[in-house]
C-alpha positions as a printed Julia matrix, in Angstrom:
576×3 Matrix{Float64}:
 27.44  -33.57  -33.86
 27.51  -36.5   -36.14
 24.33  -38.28  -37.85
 25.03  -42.09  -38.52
 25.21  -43.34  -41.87
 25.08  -46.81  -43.55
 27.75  -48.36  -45.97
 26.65  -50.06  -48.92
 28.27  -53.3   -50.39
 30.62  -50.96  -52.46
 32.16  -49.73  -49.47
 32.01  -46.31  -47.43
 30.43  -43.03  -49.01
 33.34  -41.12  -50.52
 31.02  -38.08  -50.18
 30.64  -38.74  -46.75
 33.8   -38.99  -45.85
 35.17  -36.03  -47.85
 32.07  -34.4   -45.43
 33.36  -35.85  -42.02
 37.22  -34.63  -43.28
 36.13  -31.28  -43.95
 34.36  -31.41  -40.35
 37.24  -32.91  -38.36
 39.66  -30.65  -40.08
 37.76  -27.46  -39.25
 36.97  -28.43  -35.92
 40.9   -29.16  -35.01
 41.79  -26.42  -36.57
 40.46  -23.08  -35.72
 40.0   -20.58  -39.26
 40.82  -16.88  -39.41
 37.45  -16.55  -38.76
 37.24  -18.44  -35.41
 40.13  -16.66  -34.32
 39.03  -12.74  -34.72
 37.53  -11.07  -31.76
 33.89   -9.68  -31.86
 33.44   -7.73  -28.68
 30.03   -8.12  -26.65
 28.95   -7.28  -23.38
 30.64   -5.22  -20.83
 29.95   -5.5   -16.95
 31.16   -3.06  -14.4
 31.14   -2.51  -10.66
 32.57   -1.3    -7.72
 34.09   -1.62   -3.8
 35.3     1.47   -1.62
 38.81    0.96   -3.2
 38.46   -1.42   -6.68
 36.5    -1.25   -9.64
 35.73   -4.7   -11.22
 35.16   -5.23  -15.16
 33.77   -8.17  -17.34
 34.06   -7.81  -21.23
 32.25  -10.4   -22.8
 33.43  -11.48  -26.31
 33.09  -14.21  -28.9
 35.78  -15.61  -31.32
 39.49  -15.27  -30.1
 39.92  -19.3   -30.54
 43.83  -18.8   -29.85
 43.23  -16.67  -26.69
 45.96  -13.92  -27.94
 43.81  -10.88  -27.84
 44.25   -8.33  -25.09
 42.74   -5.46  -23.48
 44.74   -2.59  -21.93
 43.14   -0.34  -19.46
 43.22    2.87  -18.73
 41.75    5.36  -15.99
 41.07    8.67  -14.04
 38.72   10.62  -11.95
 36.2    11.53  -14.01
 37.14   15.48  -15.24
 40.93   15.75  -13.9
 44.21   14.37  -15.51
 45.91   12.77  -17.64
 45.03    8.68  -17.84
 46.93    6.59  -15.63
 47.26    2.73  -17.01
 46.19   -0.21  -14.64
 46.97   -3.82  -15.65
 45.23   -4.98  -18.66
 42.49   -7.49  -18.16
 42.76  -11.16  -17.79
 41.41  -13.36  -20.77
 39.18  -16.01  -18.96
 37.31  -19.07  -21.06
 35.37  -21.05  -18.61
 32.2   -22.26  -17.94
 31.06  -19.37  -15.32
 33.05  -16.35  -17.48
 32.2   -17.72  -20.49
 34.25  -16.53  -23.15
 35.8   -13.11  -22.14
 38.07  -10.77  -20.65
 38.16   -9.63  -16.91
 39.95   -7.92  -14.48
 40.19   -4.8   -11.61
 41.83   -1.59  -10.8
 42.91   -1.3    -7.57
 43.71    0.8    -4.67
 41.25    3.51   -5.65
 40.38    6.73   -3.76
 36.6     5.69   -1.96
 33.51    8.06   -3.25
 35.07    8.46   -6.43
 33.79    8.64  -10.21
 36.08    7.05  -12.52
 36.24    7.42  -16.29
 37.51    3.89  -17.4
 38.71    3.39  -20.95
 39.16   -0.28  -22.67
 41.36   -0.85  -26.04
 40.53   -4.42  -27.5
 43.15   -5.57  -29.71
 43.56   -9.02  -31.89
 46.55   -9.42  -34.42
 43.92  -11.7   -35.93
 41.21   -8.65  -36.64
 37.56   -8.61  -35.79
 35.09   -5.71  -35.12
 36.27   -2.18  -33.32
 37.12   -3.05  -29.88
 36.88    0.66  -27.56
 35.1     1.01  -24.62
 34.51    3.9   -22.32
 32.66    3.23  -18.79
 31.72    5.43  -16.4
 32.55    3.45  -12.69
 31.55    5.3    -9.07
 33.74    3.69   -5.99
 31.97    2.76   -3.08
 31.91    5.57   -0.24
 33.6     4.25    3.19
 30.88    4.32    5.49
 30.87    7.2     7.97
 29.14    7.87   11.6
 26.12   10.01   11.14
 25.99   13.38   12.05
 23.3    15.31   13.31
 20.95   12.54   14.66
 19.62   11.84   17.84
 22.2    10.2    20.77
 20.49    7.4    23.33
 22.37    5.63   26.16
 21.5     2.05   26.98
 22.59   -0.11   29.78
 21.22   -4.03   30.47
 18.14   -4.04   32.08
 14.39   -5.31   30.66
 12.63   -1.99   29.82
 12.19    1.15   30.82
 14.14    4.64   30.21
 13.99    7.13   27.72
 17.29    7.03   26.53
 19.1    10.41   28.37
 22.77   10.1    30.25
 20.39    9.97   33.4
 17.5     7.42   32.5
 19.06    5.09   29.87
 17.27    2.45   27.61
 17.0    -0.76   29.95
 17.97   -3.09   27.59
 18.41   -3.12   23.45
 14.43   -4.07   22.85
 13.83   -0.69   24.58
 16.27    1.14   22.83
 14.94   -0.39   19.4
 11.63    0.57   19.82
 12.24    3.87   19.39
 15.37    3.95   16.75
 15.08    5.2    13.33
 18.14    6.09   11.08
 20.71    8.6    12.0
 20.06    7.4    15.38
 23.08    6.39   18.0
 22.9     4.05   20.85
 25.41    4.0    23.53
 26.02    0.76   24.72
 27.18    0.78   28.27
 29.1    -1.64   30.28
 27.3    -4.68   31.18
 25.94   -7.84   30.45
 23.15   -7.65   27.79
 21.74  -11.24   27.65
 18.41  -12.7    25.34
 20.8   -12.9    22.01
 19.17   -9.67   20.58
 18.46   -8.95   16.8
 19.61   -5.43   15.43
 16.49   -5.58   12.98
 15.6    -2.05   13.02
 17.1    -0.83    9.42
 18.68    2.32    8.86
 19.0     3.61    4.93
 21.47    3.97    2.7
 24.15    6.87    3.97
 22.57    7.13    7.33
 22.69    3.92    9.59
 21.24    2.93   12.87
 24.25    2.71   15.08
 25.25    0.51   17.77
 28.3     1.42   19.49
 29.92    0.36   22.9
 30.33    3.32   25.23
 33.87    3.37   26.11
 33.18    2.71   29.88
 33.82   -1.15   29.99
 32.99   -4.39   28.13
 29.59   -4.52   26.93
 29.34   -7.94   26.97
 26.35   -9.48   24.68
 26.5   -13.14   26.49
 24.24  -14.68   24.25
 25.93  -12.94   20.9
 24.08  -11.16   18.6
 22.12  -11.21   15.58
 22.01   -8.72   12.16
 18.66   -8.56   10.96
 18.23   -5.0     9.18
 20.41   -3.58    6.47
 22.45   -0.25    6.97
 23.06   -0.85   10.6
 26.28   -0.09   12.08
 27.71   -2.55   15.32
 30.92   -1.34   16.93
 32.62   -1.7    20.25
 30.44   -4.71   21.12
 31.88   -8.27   23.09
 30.96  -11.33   22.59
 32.8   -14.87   24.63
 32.12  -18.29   24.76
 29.58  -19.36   22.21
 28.97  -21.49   19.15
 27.91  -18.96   17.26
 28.64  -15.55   18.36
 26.68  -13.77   15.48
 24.38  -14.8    12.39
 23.1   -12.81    9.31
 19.39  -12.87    8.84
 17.15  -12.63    5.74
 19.91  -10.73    3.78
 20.65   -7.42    5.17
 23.17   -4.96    3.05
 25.27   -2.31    3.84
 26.25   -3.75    7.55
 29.19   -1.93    9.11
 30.94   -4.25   11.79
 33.63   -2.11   13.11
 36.31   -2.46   16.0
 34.26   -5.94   17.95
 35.26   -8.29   19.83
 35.14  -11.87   19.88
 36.75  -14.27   21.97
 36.78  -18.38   22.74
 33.99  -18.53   20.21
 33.77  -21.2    17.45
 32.0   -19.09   14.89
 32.75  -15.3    15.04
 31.15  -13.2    12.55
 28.87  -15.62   10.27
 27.11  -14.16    7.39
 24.48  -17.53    7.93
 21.44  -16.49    5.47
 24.13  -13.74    3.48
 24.42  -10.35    2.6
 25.68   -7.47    0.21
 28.85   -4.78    0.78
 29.13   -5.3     4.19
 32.37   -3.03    5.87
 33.83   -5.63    8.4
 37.03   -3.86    9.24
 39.35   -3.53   12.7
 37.48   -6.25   14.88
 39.95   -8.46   17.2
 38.91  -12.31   16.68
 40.52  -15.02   18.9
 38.69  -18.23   18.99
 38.8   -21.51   20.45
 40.13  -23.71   18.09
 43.33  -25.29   18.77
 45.67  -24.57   15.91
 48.0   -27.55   16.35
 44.88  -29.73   16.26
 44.21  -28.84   12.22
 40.49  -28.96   12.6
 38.52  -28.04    9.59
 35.79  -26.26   11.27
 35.43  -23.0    13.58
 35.67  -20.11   11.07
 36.86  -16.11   11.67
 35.03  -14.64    9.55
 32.77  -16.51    7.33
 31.04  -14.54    4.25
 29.04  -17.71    3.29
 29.48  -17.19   -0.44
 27.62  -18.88   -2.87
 25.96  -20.94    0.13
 24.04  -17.51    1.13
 20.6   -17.35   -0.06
 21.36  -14.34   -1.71
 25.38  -14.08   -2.24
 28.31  -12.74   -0.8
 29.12  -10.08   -3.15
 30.91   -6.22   -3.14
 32.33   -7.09    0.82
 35.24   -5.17    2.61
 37.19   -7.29    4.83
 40.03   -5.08    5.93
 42.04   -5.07    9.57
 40.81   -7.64   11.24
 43.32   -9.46   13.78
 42.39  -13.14   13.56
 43.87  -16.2    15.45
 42.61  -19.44   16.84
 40.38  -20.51   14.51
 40.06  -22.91   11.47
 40.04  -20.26    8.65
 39.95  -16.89    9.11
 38.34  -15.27    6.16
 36.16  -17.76    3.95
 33.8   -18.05    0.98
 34.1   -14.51   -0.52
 31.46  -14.11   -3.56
 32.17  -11.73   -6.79
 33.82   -8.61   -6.14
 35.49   -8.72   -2.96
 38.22   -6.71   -1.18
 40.51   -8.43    1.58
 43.05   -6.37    2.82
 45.15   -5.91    6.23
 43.98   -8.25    7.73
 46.54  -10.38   10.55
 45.82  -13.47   10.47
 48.2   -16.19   12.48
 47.62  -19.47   14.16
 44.77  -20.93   12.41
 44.05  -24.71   12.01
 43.07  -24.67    8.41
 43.38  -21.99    6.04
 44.05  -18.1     6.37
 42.32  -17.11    3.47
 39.82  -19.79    2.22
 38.68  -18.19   -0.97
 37.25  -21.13   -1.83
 33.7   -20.54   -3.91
 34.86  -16.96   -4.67
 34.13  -16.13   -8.38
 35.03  -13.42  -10.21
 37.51  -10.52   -9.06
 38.04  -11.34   -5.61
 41.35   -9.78   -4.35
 43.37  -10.46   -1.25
 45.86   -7.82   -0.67
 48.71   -6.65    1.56
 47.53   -9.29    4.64
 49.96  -10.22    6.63
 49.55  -14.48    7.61
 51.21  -16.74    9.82
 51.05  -20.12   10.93
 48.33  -21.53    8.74
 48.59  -25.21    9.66
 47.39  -26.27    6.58
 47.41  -23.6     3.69
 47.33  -19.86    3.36
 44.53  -19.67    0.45
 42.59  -22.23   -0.73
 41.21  -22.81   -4.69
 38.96  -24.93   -3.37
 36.76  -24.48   -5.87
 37.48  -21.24   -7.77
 34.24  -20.72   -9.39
 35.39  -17.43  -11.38
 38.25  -15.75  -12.95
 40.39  -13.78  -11.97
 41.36  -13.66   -8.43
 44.44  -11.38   -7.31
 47.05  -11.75   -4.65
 49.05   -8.99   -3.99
 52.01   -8.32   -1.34
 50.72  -10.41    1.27
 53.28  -11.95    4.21
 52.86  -15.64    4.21
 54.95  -17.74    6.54
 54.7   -21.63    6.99
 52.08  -23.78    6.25
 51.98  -27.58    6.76
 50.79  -28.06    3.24
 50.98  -25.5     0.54
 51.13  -21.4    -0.17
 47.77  -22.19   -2.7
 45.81  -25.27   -1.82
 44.62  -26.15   -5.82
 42.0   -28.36   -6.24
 39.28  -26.76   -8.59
 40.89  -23.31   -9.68
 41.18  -20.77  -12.75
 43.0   -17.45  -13.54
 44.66  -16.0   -10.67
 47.08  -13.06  -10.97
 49.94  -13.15   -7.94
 52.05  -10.35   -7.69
 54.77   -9.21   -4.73
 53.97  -11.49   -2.43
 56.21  -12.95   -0.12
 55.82  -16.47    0.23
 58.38  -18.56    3.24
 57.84  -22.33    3.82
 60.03  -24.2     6.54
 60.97  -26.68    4.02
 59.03  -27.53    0.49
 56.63  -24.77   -0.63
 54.74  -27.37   -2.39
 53.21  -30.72   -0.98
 50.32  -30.79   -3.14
 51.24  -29.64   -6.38
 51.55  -26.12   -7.91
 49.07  -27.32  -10.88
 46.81  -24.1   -10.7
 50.35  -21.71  -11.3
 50.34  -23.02  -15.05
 46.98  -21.0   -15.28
 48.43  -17.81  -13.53
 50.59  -14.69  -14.02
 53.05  -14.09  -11.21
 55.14  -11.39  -10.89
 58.1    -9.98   -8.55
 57.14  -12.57   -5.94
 59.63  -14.12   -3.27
 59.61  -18.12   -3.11
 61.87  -18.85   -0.08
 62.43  -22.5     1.36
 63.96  -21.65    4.99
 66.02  -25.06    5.19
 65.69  -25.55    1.63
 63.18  -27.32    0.06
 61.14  -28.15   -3.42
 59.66  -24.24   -4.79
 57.45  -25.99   -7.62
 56.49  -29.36   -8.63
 53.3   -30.55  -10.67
 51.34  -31.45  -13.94
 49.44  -29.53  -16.56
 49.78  -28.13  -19.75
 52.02  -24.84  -20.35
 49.39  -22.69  -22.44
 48.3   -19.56  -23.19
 47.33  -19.36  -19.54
 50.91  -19.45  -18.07
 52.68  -16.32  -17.46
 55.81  -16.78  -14.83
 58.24  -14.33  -15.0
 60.57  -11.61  -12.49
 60.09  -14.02   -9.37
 62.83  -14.79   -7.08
 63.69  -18.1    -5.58
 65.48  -19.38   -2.43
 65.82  -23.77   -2.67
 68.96  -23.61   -0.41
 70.86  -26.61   -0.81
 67.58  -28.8    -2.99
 68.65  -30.2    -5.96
 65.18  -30.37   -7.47
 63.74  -26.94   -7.17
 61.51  -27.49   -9.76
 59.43  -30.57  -11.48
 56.69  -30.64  -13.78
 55.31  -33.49  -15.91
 57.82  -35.87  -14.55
 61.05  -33.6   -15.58
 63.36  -32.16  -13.04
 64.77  -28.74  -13.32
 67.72  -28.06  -11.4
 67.92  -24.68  -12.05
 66.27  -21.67  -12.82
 68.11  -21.62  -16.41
 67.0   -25.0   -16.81
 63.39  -24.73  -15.67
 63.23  -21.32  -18.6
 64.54  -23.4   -20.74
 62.39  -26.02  -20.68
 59.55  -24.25  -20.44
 59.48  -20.55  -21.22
 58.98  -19.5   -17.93
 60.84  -17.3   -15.48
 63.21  -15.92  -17.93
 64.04  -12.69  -15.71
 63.88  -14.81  -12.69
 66.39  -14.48  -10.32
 68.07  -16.67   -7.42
 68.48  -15.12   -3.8
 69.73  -16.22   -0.13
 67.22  -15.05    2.35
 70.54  -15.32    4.92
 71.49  -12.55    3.05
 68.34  -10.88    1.92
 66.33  -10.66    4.79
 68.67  -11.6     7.87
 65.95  -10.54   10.21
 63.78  -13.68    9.67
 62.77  -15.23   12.35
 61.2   -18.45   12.0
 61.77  -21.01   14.53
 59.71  -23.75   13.21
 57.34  -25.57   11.22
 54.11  -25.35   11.53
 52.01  -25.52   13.67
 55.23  -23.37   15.6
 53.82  -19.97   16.03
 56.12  -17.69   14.7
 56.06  -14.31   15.75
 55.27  -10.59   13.79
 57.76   -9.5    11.72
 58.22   -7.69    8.52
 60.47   -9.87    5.65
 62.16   -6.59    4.61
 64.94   -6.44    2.34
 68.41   -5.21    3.68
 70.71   -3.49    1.66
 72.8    -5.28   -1.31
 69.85   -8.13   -1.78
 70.05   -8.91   -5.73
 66.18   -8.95   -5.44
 65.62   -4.76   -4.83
 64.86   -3.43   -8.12
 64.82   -7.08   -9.76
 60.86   -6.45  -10.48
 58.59   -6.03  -13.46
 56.73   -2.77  -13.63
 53.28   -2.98  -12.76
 50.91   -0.29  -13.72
 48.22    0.34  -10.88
 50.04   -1.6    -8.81
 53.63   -0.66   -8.19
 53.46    2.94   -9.42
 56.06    5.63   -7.37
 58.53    2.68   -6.57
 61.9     3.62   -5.31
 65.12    2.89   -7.99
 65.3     1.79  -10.87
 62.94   -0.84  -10.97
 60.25   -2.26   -8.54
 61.72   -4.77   -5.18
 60.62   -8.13   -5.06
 58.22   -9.04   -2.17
 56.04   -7.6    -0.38
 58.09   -4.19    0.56
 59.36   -1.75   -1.23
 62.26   -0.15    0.21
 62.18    3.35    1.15
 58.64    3.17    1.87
 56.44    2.96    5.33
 55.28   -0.4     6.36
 51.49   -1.23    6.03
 49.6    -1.77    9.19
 48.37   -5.63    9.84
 45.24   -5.53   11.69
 43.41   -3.36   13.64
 44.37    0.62   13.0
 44.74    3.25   15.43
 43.12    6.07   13.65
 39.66    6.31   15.28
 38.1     6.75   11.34
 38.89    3.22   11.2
 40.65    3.99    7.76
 44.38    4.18    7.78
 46.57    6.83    5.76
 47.61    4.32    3.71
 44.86    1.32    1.94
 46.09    1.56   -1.52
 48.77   -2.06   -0.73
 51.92   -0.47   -2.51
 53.76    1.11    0.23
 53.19    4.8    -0.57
């Protein structure tokens, strides 16, 4: 900050301005000094499959230092490497490094090591943390089992003389305890507020002998309950969230022809919302902004959104179907088609938020949405988007995002409103495909240390301007490297050729119907990819595929799953 200083009648203070020189100089120019790395602060934590790091650091004024990461269960192995982490300099990061490993085994202690490095110097840079995975929540065994049917009180909870009604039921419940829930209309709009503790819930669960219909929906109002098996039709808002609970399972529901499905209203923390069937009421040629899926409330919630599993939903007919995640959040498998707005709003999501191996189609209006991005980074990994009205990534506030083998199909342009937030990114082995051929890339921004484009394949068709940024057209993917230092192992493909099966009979809002954009034999884009530590490990050939699929390997499930667990062989996202 400057002070003000007169001039006499001689003319300006030569000392002064030898002063402001020095000042203007060293501020424009970062010194050595500036530029070495002094490690701070690490910050660690966990889902059921991820662990999330922050790494805190001062200096680094040219942004080239890195951090590699390494990892095992804690006691066996040899270290496996993940992808290093992201450097992030914003307002919410701060100055720093962050990042996640992925696809972890649940209830698992991890050994993590972090190697610092600056060509520039600065102080020792090692860090070893010690990182526990969430467990995936399980039944409880061994406590008592009550049957409830509608009614208004009475019972004692036997096969013979069930609970009348959940109010009787709760009276009695106490964790490790089971209810039944018959067939039957259960009116009132009950509260589940009755806590369980942690490893040993209160469980609600729909008896298998018809719809148990809650008419009036239903409320969560205790932490480390469990609701499964449970319907709810025809209302505004067919569940809220009340005074914070934690640890809510919400497993195999359903919800149908209502506006607001599963509403985390006053928040919530690590919540397992997995293999529920939402279809709402929102018309999705209508584009309406409101009427969400499932709506995590974010950093609306009076006390966050944070360390969520959103995995295996089936979700249609509403505006978004997953919104507002917090920090560390995990959406995976999750089938999400015919939706007015967005399929993934991860709008006020900050930092490691990851959305992977989701399958979405027929997002009028975009398929995630940066909207803002509050914190860095966010991942997107082999997810199945088809055909949006507007854009793949709706940018309008966003940071650091890392997007790897995803396959991305627009009907004609895949970008409308500008793919300014890619120019902060790293993608890799991703599939850009215009159907009738159309614009991949177009907008404006500065090419920095934040860009990092490279091993993507493109289908334009017959467009002869594929690519503009900053008022320059690239014909070509030559031309676009050259110009900017981008994509130099990217690669051209026909999806005629590549993926014959496609089936895609319209723009949006056409509903187009489940596939999977596999690649057939002889497509240049199977083992065109960039290895990926942590996240295409074991791939077939002799490289990774592009896209979402690796050939050779099983399919993923989209939505619900059919073992009863409600976990599926395989939640690690890379094919295995």
């Amino acid at each position: 900050m400057f002070s003000r200083r007169s001039r006499g009648p001689a003319g300006p203070d030569l000392a002064l301005l030898v002063a402001l020189t020095a000042t203007i100089l060293a501020s424009a120019v970062p010194s050595e000094a500036q530029d070495r790395t002094t490690p701070g602060e690490t910050v660690s934590y966990s889902t059921i499959h991820s662990i999330g790091i922050e790494w805190g650091i001062s200096g680094d004024a040219n942004h080239n230092a890195t951090v590699t990461v390494h990892y095992r269960a804690q006691g066996t192995g040899p270290w496996k490497a993940a992808l290093p982490l992201v450097r992030v300099d914003n307002t919410y990061n701060g100055n720093g490094f962050a990042g996640s490993i992925l696809f972890l085994d649940p209830d698992t202690t991890y050994k993590v090591r972090l190697d610092l490095s600056d060509p520039d110097g600065g102080r020792d840079g090692s860090r070893t943390l010690t990182v526990a995975t969430r467990p995936l929540p399980t039944l409880p065994t061994g406590g008592r089992r009550f049957h409830v049917v509608p009614g208004s009180g009475g019972g004692n909870g036997s096969a013979k003389k069930p609970f009348q009604g959940i109010a009787a039921a709760q009276a009695v419940a106490r964790p490790g305890d089971t209810f039944f829930v018959h067939a039957g209309s259960y009116g009132g709009r009950p509260t589940f507020s009755v806590p369980g503790v942690a490893g040993n819930y209160i469980v609600w669960m729909g008896a298998g002998d018809g719809e148990a219909l809650f008419v009036d929906g239903y409320n969560f109002g205790a932490s480390h309950i469990w609701v499964e098996g449970l319907t709810v039709r025809d209302q505004a808002f067919a569940t809220f969230s009340l005074d914070c609970p934690s640890d809510v399972v919400v497993r195999r529901n359903f919800f149908y022809d209502n506006h607001y499905n599963i509403y985390l209203q006053r928040g919530g923390e690590g919540w397992y919302i997995a293999d529920n069937t939402i279809v709402g009421d929102v018309d999705p040629a209508s584009g309406s902004f409101d009427g969400e899926g499932i709506e995590l409330n974010g950093s609306f919630a009076a006390c966050g959104a944070n360390n969520h599993t959103v995995a295996h939903n089936s979700i249609t007919r509403v505006a978004d179907g997953i919104s507002t995640p917090g920090t560390n959040v995990d959406i995976f498998g999750n089938d999400i088609f015919d939706t007015s707005d967005d399929g993934i709003e991860t709008d006020e999501g900050q930092t490691n938020v990851r959305v992977w191996g989701n399958r979405i189609h027929n997002a009028v209006h975009n398929a995630f949405s940066f909207q803002p991005q509050i914190g860095a980074p966010w991942y997107f990994i082999r997810n199945q988007v088809i055909n949006n009205l507007e854009d793949i990534n709706k940018y309008r506030q966003w940071d650091r995002a890392v997007i790897l083998h995803n396959t991305f199909v627009h009907w004609r342009d895949l970008t409308t409103g500008g793919a300014h937030g890619l120019l902060m990114s790293i993608s890799r082995n991703n599939l850009w495909i215009s159907v009738n051929g159309g614009q991949i890339w177009w907008g404006f921004g500065t090419f920095d240390w934040r860009t990092d484009l490279d091993h993507d394949g493109f289908d334009w068709g017959d467009s002869t301007r594929p690519f503009f940024f900053n008022g320059t057209t690239y014909t070509s993917l030559e031309s676009f490297s050259a110009g900017t230092g981008q994509e130099a192992n990217g690669i051209r493909i026909s999806h005629q050729t590549c993926i014959p099966t496609m089936d895609v009979p319209g723009d949006s809002p056409t509903t187009v119907p489940p596939q999977y954009l596999t690649l057939a034999a002889g497509c240049p884009a199977i083992d065109a990819g960039a290895i990926l530590p942590n996240i295409n490990d074991g791939f077939r050939g002799s490289a990774p595929d592009l896209g979402a699929y690796e050939a050779g390997r099983r399919l993923p499930t989209y939505g619900p799953r059919p073992n009863a667990s409600g976990e599926d062989d395989d939640d690690d996202g890379d094919n295995d």
